[in-house]
C-alpha positions as CSV (number, residue, x, y, z in Angstrom):
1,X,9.2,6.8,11.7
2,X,10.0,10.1,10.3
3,X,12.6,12.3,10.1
4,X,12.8,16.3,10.0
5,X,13.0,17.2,6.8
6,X,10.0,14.6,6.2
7,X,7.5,16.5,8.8
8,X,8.2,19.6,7.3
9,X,7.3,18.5,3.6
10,X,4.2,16.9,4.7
11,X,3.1,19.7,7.0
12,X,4.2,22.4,4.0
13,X,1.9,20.2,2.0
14,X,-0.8,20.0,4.1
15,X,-1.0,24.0,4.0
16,X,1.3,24.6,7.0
17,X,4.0,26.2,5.6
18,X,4.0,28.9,7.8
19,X,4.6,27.1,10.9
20,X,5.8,24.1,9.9
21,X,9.6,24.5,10.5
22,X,8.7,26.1,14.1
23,X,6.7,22.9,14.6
24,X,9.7,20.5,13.4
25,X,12.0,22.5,15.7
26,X,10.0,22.0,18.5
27,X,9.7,18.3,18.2
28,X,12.9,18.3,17.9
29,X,13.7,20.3,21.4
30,X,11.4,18.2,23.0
31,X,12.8,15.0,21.7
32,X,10.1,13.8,19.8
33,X,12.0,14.3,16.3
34,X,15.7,12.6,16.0
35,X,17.3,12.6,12.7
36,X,19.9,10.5,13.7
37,X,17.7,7.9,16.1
38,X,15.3,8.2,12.7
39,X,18.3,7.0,10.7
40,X,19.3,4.2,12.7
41,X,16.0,2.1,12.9
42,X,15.3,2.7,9.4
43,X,18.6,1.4,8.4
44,X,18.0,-1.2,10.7
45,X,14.3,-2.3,9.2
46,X,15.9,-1.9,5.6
47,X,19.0,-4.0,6.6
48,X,16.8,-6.7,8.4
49,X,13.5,-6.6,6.4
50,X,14.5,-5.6,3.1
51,X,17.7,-7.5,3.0
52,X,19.8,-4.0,1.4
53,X,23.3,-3.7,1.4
54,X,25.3,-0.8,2.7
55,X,25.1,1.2,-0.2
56,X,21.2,0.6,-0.8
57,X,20.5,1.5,2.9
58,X,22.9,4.7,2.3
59,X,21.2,5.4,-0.6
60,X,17.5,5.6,0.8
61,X,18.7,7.5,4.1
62,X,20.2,10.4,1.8
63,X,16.3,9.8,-0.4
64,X,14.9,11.0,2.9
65,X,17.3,13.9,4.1
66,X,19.4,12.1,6.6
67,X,22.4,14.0,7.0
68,X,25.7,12.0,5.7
69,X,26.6,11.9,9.5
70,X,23.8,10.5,10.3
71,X,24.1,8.1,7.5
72,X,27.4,7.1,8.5
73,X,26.5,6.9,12.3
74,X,23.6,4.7,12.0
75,X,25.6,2.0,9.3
76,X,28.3,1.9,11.7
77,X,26.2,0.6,14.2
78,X,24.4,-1.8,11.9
79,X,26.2,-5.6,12.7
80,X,26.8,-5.9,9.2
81,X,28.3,-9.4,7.5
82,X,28.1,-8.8,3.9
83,X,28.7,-11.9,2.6
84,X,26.6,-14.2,5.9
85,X,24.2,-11.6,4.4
86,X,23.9,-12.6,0.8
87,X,24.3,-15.8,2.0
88,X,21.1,-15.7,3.7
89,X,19.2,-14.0,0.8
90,X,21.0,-16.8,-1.5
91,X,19.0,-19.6,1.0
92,X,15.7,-17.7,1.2
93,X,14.6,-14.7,-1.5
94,X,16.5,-16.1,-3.9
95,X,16.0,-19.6,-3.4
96,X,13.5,-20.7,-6.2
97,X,15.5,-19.6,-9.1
98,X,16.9,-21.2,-11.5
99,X,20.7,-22.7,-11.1
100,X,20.8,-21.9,-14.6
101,X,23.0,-19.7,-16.0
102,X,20.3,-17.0,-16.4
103,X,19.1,-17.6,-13.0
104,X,22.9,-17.4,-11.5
105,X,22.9,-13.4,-13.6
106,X,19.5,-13.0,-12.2
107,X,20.8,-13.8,-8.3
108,X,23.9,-11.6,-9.2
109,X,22.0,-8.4,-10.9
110,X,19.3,-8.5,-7.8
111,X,22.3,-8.7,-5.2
112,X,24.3,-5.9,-6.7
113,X,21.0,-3.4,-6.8
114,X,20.4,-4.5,-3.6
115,X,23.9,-2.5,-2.6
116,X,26.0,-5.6,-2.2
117,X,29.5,-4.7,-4.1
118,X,29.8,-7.7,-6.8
119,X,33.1,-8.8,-5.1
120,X,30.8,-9.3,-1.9
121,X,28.2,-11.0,-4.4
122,X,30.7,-12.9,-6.3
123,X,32.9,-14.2,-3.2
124,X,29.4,-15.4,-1.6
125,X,27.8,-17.0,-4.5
126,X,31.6,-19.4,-4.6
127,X,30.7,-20.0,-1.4
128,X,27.3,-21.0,-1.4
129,X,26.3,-24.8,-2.5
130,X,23.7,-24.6,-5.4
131,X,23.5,-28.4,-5.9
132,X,24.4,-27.5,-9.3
133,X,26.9,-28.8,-11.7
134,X,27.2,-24.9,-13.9
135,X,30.4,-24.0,-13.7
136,X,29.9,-19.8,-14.1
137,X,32.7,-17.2,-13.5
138,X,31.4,-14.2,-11.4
């Protein structure tokens, strides 16, 4: 996938900086280039694949151009559960650490980057059954 602003960097770069806008506008006319459909499957593959949070996924679209419309349009179409989320992350990436109290602030620290808010991260790791008897305070 690629969006506008994307083609014309790597066409710019490739010596085509001439022509490249007329090229990206083009595309674009003809339907071939669409920011916002651009915006939505990669917030989708980051959501689904990478396991990001809102604020990650935000983050990256804005990294690549995306218009905050755009932004906005494709999260608001993303079926988005925060805490069923980090949840699921708790049961799978984040399964073989420690229940230690390092590896509970290691499961917190990677959630929050991730773009979970900690009250998201907190509220599902109270939640979550780590066969553990640490009491920690998140």
């Amino acid at each position: 996938f690629m969006n506008r602003k994307e083609l014309v960097r790597k066409l710019n770069e490739k010596g085509f900086a001439d022509s490249s806008e007329a090229a990206a506008e083009l595309l674009c006319e003809n339907g071939y280039l669409n920011d916002a459909r651009f915006a939505e499957n990669y917030a989708r593959e980051l959501f689904e694949r990478k396991g990001m949070g809102k604020k990650r996924i935000a983050a990256e679209l804005h990294k690549k151009g995306v218009s905050r419309e755009d932004v906005y349009a494709a999260l608001d179409k993303l079926e988005f559960d925060a805490e069923e989320q980090i949840i699921h992350l708790l049961e799978t990436k984040f399964s073989r650490l420690p229940t230690d109290e390092k590896g509970m602030k290691k499961r917190f620290n990677a959630l929050v980057r991730l773009g979970y808010s900690p009250s998201d991260v907190s509220r599902a790791m109270r939640s979550f059954d780590f066969d553990t008897e640490t009491d920690l305070i998140y």
